[in-house]
N, C-alpha and C positions, 0 to 999 in steps of 0.2 A: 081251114081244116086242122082240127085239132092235133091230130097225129104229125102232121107235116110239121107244124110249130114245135113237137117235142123233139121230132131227127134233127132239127136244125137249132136247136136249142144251146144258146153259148156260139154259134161258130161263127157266128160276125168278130166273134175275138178272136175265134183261132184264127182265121181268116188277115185280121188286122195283124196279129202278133207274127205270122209267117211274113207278112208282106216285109216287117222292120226287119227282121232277121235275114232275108234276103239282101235283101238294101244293104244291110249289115257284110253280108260275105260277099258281095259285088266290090263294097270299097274294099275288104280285107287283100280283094287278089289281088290289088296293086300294089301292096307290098312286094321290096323285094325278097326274092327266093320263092316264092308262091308260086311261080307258075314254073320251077327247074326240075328237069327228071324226066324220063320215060321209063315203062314198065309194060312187058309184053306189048309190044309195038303203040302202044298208047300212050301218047303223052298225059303229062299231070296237068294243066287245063281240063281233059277228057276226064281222067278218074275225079279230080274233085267235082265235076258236075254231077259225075252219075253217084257220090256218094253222098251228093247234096239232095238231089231228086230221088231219090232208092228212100229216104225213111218220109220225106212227104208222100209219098206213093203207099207207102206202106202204112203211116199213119193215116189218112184218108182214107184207105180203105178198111182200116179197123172201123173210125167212126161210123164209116155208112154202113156197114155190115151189123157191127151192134144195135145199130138206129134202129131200123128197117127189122131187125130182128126182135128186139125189144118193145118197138110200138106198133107190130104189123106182124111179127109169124110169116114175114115176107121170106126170111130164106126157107124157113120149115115147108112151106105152103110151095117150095120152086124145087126141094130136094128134099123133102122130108125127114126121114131120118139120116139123113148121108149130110146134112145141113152142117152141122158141124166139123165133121171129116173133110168135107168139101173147103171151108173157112180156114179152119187149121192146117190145111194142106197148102194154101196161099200165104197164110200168117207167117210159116214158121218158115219158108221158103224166101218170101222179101224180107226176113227178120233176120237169115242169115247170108243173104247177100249184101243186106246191110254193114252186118260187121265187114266180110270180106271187103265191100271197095275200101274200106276206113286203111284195111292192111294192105292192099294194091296200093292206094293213095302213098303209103306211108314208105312203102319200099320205093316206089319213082320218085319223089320226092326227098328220100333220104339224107339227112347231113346238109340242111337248110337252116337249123336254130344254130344262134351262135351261142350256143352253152357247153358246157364242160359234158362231153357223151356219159362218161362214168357216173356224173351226178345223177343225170337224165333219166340212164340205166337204173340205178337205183331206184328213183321214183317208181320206176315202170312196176321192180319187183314191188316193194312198198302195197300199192295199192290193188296190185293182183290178189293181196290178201285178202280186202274185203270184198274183193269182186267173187273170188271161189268160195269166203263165208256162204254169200249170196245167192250163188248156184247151190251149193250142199241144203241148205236151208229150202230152198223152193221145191229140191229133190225129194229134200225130206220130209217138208210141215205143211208146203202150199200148194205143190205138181204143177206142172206144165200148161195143165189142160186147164187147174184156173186165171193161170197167170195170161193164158189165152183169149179168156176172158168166155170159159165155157157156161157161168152162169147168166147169162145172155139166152143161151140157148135152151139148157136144161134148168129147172124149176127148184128139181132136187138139191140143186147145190146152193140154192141160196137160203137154205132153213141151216148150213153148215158155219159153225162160230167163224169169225174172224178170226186170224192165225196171231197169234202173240209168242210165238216160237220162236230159238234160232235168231238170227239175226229182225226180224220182226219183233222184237224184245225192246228195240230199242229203238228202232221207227217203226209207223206204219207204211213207210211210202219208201221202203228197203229196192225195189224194184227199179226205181228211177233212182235213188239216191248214191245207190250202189252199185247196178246192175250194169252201168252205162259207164263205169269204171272201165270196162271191158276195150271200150272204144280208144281209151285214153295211153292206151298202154302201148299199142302198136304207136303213134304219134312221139312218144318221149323214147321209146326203143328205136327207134334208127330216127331220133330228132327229125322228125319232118316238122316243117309250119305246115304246109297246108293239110294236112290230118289233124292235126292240133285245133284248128280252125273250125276243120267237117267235124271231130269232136263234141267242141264247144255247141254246135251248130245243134247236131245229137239232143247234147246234151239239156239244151237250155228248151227245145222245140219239144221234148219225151214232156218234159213239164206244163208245157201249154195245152198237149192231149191231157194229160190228168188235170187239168184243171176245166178245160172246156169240155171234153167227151166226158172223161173215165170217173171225177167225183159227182159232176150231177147222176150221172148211170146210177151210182152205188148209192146214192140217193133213193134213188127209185125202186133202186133191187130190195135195197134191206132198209133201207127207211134210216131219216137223221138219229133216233135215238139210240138202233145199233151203231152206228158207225162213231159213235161218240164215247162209248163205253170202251 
């Protein structure tokens, strides 16, 4: 079935690349300090899971939602026009629970790195820079609604240029590059390892959706010749 081969298209990689990245943060929690802290009756064992399974959940359900949507009009055809509000209402929901456990994780855990707080601190501010670049930029040049990944859904928006604005000036891949800065800053503000870690985790696993879902998609949406230009 042709359709079926295009929703699943790339994710024997993502598939593969979540498995090492797991494996990966299994060994990491045997360091020590990794598992010190409690935080609203929950200990940090508890929040580093759920901040490990909060963006696998949430990325997997972007893929299939775009998929299904992209090679099938399957959510249009089950919500019709409420298909996107419906999508976006789940997105942007595990998108900010996401962040939140990063910051649970990072207060129960607090004062686990053995580094200089003040330097730490610094960094935190440091990169908060290019993180609000980021957001201002997406406010301003890209909206929410595509970075959502609304041209999936609607048609119109993919006759629309690619953004070379703002912070997109300078990459095109500003959203993961920078965005996910965001995560990094509670982890090095009250030195936690194990948010440093769910970070890293974030961080490295946002790139395996863009490369398994989100550039074949834009592929398909706008075709290799735009996306090259």
């Amino acid at each position: 079935m042709p359709q079926l081969k295009l929703i699943f298209e790339k994710q024997w990689i993502h598939a593969g690349a979540l498995a090492v990245l797991i494996i990966l943060v299994v060994l990491a929690q045997n360091l020590d300090g990794m598992n010190a802290g409690m935080f609203l009756g929950t200990n940090t064992p508890q929040w580093f899971w759920l901040a490990i399974f909060l963006p696998i959940i949430h990325q997997v359900f972007v893929w299939f939602c775009w998929r299904i949507q992209l090679h099938g009009h399957l959510l249009y055809k089950a919500f019709g026009k409420l298909s996107y509000p419906v999508y976006a209402l789940f997105f942007f929901t595990l998108g900010t629970l996401r962040v939140l456990s990063v910051f649970a994780l990072a207060i129960s855990n607090r004062d686990t790195l053995i580094l200089n707080i003040t330097i730490l601190k610094i960094f935190a501010v440091i990169i908060t820079i290019p993180a609000l670049y980021l957001l201002y930029s997406v406010m301003r040049y890209f909206s929410f609604k595509r970075a959502a990944g609304i041209d999936h859904f609607d048609e119109r928006y993919r006759s629309r240029p690619l953004v070379r604005k703002g912070i997109f000036r300078f990459t095109r891949n500003g959203m993961y590059a920078f965005g996910f800065l965001f995560l990094w800053i509670p982890a090095l503000w009250y030195a936690s390892m194990a948010a440093l870690f769910a970070a890293l985790f974030n961080h490295l696993y946002i790139w395996v959706h863009y490369f398994t879902t989100e550039l074949p998609d834009m592929k398909q949406i706008y075709g290799k010749s735009k996306l090259s230009t």
